[in-house]
C-alpha positions as protocol buffer text, in pm:
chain_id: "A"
residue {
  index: 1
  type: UNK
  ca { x: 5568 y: -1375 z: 3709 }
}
residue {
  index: 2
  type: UNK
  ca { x: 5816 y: -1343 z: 3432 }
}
residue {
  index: 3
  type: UNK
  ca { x: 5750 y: -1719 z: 3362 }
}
residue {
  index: 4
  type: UNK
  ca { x: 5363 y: -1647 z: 3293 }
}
residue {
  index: 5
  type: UNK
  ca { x: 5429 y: -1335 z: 3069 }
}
residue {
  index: 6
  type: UNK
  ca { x: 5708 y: -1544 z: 2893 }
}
residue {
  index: 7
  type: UNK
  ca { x: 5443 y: -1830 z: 2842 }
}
residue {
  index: 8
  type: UNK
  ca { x: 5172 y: -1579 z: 2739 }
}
residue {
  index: 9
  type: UNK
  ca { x: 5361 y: -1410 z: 2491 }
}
residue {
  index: 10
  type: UNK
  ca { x: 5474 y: -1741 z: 2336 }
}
residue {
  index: 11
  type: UNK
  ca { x: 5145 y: -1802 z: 2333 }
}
residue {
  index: 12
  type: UNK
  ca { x: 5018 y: -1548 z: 2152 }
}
residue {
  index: 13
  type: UNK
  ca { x: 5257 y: -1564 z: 1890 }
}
residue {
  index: 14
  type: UNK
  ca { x: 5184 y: -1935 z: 1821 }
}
residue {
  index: 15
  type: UNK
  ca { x: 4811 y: -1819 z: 1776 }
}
residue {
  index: 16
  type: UNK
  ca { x: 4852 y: -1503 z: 1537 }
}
residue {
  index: 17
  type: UNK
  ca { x: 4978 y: -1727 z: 1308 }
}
residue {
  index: 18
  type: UNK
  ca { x: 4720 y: -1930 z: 1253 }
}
residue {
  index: 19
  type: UNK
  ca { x: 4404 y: -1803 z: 1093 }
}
residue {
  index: 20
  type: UNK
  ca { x: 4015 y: -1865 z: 1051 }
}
residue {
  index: 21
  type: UNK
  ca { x: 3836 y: -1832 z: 707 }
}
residue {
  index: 22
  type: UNK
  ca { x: 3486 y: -1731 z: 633 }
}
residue {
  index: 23
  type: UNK
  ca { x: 3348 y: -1771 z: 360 }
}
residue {
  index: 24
  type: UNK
  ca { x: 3482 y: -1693 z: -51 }
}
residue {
  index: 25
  type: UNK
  ca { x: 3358 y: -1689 z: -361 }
}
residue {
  index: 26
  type: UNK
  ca { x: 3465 y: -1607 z: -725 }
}
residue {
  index: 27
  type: UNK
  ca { x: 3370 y: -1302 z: -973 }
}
residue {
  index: 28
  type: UNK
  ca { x: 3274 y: -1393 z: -1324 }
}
residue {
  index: 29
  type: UNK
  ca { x: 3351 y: -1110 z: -1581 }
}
residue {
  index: 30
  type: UNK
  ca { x: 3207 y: -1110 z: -1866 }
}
residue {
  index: 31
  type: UNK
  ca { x: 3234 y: -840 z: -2195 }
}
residue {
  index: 32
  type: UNK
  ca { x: 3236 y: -842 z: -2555 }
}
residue {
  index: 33
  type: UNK
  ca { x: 3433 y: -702 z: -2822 }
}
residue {
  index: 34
  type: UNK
  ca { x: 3281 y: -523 z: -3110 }
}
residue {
  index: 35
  type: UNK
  ca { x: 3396 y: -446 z: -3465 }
}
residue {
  index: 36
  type: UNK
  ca { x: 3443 y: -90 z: -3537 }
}
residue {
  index: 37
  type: UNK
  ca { x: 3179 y: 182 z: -3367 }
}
residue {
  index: 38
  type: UNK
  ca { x: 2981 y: 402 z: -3525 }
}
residue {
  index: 39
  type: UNK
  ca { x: 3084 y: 783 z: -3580 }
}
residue {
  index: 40
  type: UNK
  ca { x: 2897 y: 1054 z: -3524 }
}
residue {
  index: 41
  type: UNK
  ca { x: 2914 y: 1310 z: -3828 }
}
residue {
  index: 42
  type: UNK
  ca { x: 3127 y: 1609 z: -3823 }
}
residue {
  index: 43
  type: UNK
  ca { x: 2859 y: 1853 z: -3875 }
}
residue {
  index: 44
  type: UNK
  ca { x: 2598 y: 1707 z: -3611 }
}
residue {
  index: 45
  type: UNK
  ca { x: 2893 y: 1596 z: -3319 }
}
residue {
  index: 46
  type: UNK
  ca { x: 2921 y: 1973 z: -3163 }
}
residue {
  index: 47
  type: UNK
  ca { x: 2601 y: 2125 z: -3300 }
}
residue {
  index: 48
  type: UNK
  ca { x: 2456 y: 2461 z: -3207 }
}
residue {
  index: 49
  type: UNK
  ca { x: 2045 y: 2481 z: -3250 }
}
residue {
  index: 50
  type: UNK
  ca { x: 1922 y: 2860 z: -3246 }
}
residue {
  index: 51
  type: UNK
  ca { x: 1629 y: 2862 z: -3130 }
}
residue {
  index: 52
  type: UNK
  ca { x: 1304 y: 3061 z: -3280 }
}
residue {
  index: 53
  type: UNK
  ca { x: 1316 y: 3458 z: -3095 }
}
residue {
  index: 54
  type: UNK
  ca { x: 973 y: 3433 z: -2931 }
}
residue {
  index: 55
  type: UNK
  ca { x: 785 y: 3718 z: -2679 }
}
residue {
  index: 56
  type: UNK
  ca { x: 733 y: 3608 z: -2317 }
}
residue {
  index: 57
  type: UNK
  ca { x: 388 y: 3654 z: -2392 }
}
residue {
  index: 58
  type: UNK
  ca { x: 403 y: 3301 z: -2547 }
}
residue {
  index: 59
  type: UNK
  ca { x: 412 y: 3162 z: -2188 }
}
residue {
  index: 60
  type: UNK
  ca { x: 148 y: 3231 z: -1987 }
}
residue {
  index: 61
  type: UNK
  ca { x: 188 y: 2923 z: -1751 }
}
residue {
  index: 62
  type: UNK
  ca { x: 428 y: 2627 z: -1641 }
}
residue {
  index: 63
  type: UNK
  ca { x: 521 y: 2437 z: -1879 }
}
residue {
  index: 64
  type: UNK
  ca { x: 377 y: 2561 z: -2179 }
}
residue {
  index: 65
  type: UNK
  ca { x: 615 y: 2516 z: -2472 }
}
residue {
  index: 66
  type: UNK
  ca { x: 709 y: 2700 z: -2788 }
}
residue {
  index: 67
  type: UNK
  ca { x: 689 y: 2542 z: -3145 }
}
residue {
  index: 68
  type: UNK
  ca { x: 1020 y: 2314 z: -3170 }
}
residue {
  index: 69
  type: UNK
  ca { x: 1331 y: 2338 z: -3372 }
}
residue {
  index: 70
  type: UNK
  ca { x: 1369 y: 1998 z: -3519 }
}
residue {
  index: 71
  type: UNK
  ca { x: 1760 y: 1914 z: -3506 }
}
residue {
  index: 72
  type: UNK
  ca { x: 1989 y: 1550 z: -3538 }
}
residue {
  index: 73
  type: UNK
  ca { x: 2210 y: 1327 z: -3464 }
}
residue {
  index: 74
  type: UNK
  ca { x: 2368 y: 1106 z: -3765 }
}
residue {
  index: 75
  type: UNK
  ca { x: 2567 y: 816 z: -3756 }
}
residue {
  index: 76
  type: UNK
  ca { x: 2773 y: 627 z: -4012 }
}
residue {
  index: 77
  type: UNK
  ca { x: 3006 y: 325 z: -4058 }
}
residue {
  index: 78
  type: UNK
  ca { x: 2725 y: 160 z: -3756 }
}
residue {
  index: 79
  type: UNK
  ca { x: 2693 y: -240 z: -3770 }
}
residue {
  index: 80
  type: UNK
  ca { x: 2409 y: -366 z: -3918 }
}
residue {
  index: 81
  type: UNK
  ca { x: 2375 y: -573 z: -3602 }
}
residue {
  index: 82
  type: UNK
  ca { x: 2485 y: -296 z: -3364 }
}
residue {
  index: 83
  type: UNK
  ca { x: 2217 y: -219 z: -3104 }
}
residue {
  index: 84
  type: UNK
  ca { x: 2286 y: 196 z: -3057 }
}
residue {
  index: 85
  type: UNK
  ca { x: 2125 y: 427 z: -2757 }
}
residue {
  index: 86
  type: UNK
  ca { x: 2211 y: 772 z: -2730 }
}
residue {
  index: 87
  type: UNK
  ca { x: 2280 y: 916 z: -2347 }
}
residue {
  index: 88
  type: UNK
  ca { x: 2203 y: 1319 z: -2275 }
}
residue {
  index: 89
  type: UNK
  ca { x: 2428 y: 1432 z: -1952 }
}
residue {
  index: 90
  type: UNK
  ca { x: 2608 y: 1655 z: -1816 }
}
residue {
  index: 91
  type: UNK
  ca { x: 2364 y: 1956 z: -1911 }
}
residue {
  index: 92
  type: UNK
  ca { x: 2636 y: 2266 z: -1796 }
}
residue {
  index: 93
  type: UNK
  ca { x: 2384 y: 2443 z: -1644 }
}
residue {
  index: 94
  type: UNK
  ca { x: 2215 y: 2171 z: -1447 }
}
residue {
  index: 95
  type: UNK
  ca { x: 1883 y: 2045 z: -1492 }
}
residue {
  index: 96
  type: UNK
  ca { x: 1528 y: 2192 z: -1346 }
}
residue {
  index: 97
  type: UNK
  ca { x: 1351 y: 1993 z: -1091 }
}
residue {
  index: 98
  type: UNK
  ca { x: 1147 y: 1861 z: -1411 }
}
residue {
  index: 99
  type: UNK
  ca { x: 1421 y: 1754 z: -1562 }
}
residue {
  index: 100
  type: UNK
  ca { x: 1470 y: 2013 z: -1804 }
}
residue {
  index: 101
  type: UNK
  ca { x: 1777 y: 2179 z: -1948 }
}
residue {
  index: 102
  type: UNK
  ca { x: 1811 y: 2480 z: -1693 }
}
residue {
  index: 103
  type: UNK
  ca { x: 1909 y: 2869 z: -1887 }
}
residue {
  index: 104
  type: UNK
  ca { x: 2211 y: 3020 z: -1772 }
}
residue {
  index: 105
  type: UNK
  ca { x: 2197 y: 3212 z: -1474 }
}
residue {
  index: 106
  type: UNK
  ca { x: 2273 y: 3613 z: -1451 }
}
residue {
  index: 107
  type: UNK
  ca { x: 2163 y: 3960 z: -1548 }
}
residue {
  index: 108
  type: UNK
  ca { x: 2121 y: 3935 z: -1902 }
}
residue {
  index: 109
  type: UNK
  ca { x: 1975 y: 3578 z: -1925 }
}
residue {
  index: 110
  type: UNK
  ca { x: 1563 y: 3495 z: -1957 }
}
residue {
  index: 111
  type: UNK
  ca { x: 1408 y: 3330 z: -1592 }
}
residue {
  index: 112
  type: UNK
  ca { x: 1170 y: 3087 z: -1534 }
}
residue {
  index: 113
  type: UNK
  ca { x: 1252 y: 2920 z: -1914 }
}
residue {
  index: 114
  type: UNK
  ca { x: 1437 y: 2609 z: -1996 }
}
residue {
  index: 115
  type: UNK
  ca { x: 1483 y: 2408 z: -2263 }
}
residue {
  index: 116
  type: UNK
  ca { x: 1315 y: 2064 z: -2353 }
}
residue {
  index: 117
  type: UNK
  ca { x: 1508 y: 1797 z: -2579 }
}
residue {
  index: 118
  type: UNK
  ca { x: 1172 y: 1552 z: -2721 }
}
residue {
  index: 119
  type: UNK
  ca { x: 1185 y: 1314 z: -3002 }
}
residue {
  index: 120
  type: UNK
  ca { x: 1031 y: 1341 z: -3319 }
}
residue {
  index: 121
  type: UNK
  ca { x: 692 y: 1240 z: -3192 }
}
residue {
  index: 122
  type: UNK
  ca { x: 671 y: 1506 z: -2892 }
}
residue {
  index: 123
  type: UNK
  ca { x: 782 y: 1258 z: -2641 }
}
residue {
  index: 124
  type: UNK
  ca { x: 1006 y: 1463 z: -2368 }
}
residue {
  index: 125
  type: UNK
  ca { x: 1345 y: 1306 z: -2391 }
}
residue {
  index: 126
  type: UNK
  ca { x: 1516 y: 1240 z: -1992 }
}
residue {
  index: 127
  type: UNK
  ca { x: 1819 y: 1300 z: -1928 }
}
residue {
  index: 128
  type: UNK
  ca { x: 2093 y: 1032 z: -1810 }
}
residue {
  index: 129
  type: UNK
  ca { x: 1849 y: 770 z: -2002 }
}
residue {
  index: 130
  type: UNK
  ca { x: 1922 y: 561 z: -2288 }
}
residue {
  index: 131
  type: UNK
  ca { x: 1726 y: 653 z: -2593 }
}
residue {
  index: 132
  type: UNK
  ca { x: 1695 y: 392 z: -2842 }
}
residue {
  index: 133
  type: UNK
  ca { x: 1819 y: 465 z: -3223 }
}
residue {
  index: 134
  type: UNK
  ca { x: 1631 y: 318 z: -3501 }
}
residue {
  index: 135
  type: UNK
  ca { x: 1822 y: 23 z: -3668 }
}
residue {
  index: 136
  type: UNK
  ca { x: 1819 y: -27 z: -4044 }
}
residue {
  index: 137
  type: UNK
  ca { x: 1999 y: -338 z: -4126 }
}
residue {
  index: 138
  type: UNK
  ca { x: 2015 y: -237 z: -4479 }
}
residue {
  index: 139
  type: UNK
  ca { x: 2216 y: 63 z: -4419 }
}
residue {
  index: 140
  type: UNK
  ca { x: 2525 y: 190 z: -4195 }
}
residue {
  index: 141
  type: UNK
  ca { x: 2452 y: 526 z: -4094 }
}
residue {
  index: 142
  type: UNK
  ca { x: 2154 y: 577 z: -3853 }
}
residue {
  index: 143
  type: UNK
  ca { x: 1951 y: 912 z: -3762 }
}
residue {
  index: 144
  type: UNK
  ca { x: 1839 y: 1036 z: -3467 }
}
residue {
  index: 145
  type: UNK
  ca { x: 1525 y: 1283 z: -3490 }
}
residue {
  index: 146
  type: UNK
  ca { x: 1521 y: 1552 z: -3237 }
}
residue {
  index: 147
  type: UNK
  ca { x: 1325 y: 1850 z: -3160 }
}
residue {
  index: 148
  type: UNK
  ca { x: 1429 y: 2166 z: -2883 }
}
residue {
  index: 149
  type: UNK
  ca { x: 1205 y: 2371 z: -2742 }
}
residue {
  index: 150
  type: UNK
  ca { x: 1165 y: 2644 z: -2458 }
}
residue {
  index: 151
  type: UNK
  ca { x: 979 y: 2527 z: -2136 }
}
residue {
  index: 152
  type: UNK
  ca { x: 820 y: 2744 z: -1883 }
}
residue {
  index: 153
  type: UNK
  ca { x: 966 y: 2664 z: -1581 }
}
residue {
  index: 154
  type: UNK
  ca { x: 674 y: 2858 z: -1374 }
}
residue {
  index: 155
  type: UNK
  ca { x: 366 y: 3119 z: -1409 }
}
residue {
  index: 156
  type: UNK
  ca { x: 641 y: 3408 z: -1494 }
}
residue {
  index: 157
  type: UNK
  ca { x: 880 y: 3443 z: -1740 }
}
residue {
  index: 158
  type: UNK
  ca { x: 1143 y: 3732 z: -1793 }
}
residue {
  index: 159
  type: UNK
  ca { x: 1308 y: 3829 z: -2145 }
}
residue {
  index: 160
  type: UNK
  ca { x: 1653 y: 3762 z: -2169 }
}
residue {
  index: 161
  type: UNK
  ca { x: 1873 y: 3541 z: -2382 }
}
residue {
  index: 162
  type: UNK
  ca { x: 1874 y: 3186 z: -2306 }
}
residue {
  index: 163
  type: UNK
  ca { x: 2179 y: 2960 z: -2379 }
}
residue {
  index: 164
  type: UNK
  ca { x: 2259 y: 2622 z: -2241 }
}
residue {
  index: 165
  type: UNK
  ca { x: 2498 y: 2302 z: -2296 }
}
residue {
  index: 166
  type: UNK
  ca { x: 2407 y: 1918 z: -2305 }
}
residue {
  index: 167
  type: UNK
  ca { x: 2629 y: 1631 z: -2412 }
}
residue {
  index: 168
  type: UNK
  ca { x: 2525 y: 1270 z: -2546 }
}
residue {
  index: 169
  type: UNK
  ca { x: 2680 y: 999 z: -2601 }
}
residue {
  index: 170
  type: UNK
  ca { x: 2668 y: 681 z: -2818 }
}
residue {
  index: 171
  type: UNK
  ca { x: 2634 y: 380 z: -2633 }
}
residue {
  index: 172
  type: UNK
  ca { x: 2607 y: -19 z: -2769 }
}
């Protein structure tokens, strides 16, 4: 008996060390380094847009909208070649189930109202999307056109303040 566990154990040894493959393969990584980035101005980087004081009587369904207040984003020192999006995240209240930039909650804060970022054509702008910013090869600074305005979020609003938070960022 000791002679078979002796042999097994020997045997067992001899075979650990010898493996089996599969199969392998190889990453390629690929990047590219860019000159220097564009910067977003001082006075449009941490922005605040007061929106118009409106009644609740200016919302008499979902999704009706008030009149916009146009805002931007500039750039400067941007490569002529440099192909720029701008990303809208982290809204610190959350987003609606419309995607919308949800009010603050609590006593003194307006319900069933968010607030809508769109472009300067009235197109809705998503959040966590790339948006596209005009190149003009002749010039380094870029604009970005923007417009916010209050969304009902439902048939029933109530009066209250309404104040929210939404970063962006620059991306090539």
């Amino acid at each position: 008996m000791r002679k078979l566990l002796m042999a097994l154990s020997l045997s067992v040894t001899f075979l650990s060390q010898f493996s089996a493959y599969g199969s392998s393969g190889s990453i390629i990584l690929n990047g590219q380094l860019i000159g220097s980035t564009c910067q977003v101005t001082a006075n449009t980087k941490n922005q605040t847009v007061i929106l118009d004081t409106l009644s609740i009587n200016n919302f008499q369904k979902k999704n009706d909208t008030s009149i916009g207040k146009s805002f931007n984003i500039a750039l400067s020192q941007c490569q002529p070649t440099d192909n720029i999006s701008v990303v809208f995240h982290d809204a610190k209240n959350g987003l609606t189930e419309d995607g919308l930039i949800a009010n603050q909650t609590g006593n003194d804060y307006a319900k069933g109202i968010a607030i809508g970022i769109y472009d300067n054509d009235n197109n809705p702008i998503k959040m966590n999307e790339k948006i596209a910013v005009d190149v003009d090869n002749n010039n380094s600074t870029r604009n970005l056109a923007l417009i916010a305005k209050y969304v009902a979020t439902g048939n029933e609003v109530e009066a209250g303040k309404v104040t929210s938070t939404v970063n962006f960022t620059i991306t090539y």
